[in-house]
N, C-alpha and C positions, 0 to 999 in steps of 0.2 A: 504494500500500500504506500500513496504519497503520503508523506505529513510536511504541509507548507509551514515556513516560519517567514517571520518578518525579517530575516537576512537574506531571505528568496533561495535559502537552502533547505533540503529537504532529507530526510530517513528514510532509507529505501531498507527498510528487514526483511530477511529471508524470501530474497526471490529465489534462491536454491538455499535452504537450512545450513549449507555448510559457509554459506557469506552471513561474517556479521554486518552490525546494521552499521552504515558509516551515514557520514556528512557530504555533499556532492551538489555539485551546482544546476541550477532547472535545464539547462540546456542539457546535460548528462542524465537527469533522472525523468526526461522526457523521451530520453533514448532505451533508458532500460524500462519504463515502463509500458513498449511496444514491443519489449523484447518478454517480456511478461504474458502480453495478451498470445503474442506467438507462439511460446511454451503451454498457454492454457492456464497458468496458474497452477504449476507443479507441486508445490508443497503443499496446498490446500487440503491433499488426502491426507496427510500424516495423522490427523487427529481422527480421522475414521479410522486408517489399520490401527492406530493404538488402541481404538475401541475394540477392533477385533481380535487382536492380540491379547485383553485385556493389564493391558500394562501400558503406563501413561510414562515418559521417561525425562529424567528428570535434565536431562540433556538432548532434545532431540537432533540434537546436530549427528551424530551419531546413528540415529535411524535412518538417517537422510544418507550418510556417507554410506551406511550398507544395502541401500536399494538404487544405489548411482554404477553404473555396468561402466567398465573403463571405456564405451565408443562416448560418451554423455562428459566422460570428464574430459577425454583427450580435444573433440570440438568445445567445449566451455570451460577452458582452464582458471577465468576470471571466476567463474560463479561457483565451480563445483572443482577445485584443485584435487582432490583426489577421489578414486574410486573404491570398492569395495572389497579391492583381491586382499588386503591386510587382512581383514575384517571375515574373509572366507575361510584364512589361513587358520586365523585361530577359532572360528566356528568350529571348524572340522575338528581342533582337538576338543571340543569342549563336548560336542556332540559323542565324540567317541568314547570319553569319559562320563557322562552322564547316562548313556544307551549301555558300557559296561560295570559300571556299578550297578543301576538295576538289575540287570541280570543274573548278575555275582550275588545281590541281597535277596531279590525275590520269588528265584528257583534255585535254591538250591540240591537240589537234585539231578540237574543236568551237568553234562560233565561239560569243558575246557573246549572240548570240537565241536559240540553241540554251541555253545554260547559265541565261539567264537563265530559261527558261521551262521548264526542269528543276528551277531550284531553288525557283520558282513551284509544281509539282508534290510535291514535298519539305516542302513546310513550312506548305502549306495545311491548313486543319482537318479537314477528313475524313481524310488520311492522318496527322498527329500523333493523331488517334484511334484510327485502328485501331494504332498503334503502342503506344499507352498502354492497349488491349484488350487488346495479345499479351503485354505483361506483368502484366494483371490489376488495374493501376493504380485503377478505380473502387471494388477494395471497398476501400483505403485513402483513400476522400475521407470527411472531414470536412463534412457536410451539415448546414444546419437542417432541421426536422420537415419544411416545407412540400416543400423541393426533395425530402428523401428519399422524400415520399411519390409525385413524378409524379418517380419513377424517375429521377432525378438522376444515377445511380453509371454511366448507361448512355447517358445525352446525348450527343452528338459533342463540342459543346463545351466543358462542364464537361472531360471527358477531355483535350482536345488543350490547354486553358487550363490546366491541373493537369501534362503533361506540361510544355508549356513552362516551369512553373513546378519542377519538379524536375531540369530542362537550369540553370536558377540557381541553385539550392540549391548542386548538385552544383559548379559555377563557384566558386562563391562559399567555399565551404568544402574543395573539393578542389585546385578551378587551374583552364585554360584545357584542358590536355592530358586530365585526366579526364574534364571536362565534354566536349571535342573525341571521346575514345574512344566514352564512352557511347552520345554521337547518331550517331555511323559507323555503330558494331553495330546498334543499334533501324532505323537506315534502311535498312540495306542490303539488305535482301531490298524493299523499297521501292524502292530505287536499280534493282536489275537488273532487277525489274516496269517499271518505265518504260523501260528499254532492251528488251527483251523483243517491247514493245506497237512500240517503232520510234520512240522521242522521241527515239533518237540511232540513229548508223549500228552495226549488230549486227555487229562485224568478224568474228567468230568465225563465227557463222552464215555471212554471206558468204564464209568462206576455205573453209570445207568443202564449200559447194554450187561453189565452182570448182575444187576437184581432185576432186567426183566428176564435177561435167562434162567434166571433164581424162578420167574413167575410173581415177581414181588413190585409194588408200583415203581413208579420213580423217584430220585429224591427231591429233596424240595431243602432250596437256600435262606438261611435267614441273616440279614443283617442283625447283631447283637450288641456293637459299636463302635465307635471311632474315639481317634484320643489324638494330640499331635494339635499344632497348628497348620493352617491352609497349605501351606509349601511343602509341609513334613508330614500330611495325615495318614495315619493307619487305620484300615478297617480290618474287622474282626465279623468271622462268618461263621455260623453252624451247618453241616449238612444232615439234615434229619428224614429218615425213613418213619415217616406217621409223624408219633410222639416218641420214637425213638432218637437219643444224638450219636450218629456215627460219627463226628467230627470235627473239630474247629481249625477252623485256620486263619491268616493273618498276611494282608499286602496293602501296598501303595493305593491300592485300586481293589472297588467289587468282584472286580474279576479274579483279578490276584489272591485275595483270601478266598475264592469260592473253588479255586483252581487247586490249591494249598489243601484245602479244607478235602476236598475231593482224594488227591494223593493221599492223604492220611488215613481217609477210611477206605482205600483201595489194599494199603499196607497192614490195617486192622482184619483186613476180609480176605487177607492172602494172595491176594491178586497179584501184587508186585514187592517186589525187596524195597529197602527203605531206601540200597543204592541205584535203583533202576532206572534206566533213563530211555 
């Protein structure tokens, strides 16, 4: 936006988030602000993805530098000096870290080739794409003309390089726990698609297909509580046959205690060793 003063200078803020606001003369901020109407008003979404995101950042210069693809900063070195490949770089460790500590905390019963070749599944580019789809991530990239033209907003990788670059933003300006929550939720319907397909043992699926071969109904889940703060919560699950408790178990997620919960009365009913995987 303009803001006029009586020295006929004006603040031009965040025509790209990563330019602070300076002092500049009308003849210059009459220049950038057609260069403004031409971009569209680039920064304007940041306050929607951060709704979508749900995390508002307390630096958004930072959001802005990890959704700018280096064709965007190399044509606008004035407005947008660098791009997001820093900001990918350590995505990807943080991503790797936070995708294998979950799995190290909340199966423990899978071995080392199993987790490792899960979280190979997790954090490869086709699935941090469609991750960064299901929140709509590409109409917030920052493109030069050429990439926008061969449809850049829709590439797998532009996507999955922009997500990981928003898993560091979010680090970097929120903490390790933010950045940790974030990538849980965006994964998890990823996580339970790969259990799903059979990348780990389906304990749930297998307790039910042995107590109907038993003749006996199915089980049935109960939430019975949570404890923890929003970033660190734990549920706590029963798996009950009637009014009987076959089980409890305990994860990050519903799924996770009900999955936990399920191994354990698979273990109780002889179904599998406590080490099987």
């Amino acid at each position: 936006m303009l803001y006029y003063t009586p020295s006929r200078k004006v603040s031009i803020g965040y025509l790209h988030p990563l330019t602070e606001k300076f002092d500049i003369d009308f003849r210059t901020a009459y220049a950038v602000s057609i260069l403004l109407i031409i971009t569209g008003g680039l920064v304007f979404g940041l306050d929607e993805l951060q709704g979508i995101l749900g995390i508002f950042f307390t630096h958004p210069a930072l959001l802005a530098q990890a959704l700018t693809h280096s064709s965007y900063a190399n044509e606008n070195p004035g407005i947008a000096p660098s791009s997001n490949e820093r900001l990918e770089f350590l995505g990807d460790a943080v991503l790797d870290l936070v995708v294998a500590e979950n799995l190290y905390r909340d199966f423990p019963s899978i071995s080392e080739g199993e987790m490792t070749r899960l979280r190979s599944l997790l954090v490869r580019q086709d699935t941090l794409a469609r991750v960064a789809e299901s929140i709509g991530l590409g109409n917030y990239l920052y493109l030069g003309k050429g990439e926008e033209a061969s449809n850049g907003k829709e590439k797998p990788a532009n996507l999955a390089r922009a997500f990981e670059a928003v898993v560091a933003a979010v680090y970097l300006d929120q903490g390790y726990f933010a950045a940790e929550q974030l990538v849980l939720d965006l994964l998890d319907a990823e996580l339970w698609n790969a259990l799903s397909q059979g990348t780990l043992v389906d304990y749930k699926s297998r307790l039910q297909e042995l107590l109907q071969a038993r003749g006996q109904q199915p089980p049935v889940y109960y939430l019975i509580g949570t404890e923890g703060p929003d970033h660190d919560k734990k549920f706590a699950v029963e798996v009950r046959l009637g009014t009987e408790v076959l089980a409890s178990g305990s994860g990050r997620s519903k799924k996770k205690a009900e999955t936990e919960a399920a191994r354990i009365a698979l273990e109780k009913l002889n179904e599998v060793r406590p080490d099987a995987s």
